[in-house]
C-alpha angles and dihedrals in degrees: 000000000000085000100040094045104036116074091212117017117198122266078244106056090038086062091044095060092036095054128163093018119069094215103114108162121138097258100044088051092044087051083040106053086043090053091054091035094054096039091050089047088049094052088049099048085056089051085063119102102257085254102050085046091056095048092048094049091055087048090046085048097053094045090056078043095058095052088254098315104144095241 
């Protein structure tokens, strides 16, 4: 988020996100941040009561439906 919504991110927070690896340009953090932020979102989708999952994967389908309109 830090990366995606900041124009310029810190050398430290960029090595903070990148860590272990050293390779801080703009591109390998971006794919970076989207790899941890989709894989934190999936594992809490599957912490959700089977009900409550359902329901937020049709409101995630219609919102890729709607070109991106909040339904």
């Amino acid at each position: 988020m830090t990366v995606g919504c900041q124009s310029e991110p810190g050398l430290r927070t960029k090595l903070a996100l990148m860590h272990p690896s050293r390779d801080i340009n703009r591109d390998s953090c971006l794919k970076y941040a989207a790899t941890i932020l989709s894989r934190t979102i999936a594992a809490s989708l599957q912490a959700l009561p089977p009900q409550r999952f359902e329901k937020t994967w049709k409101e995630l389908a219609e919102y890729l439906a709607s070109e991106f309109e909040f339904p």
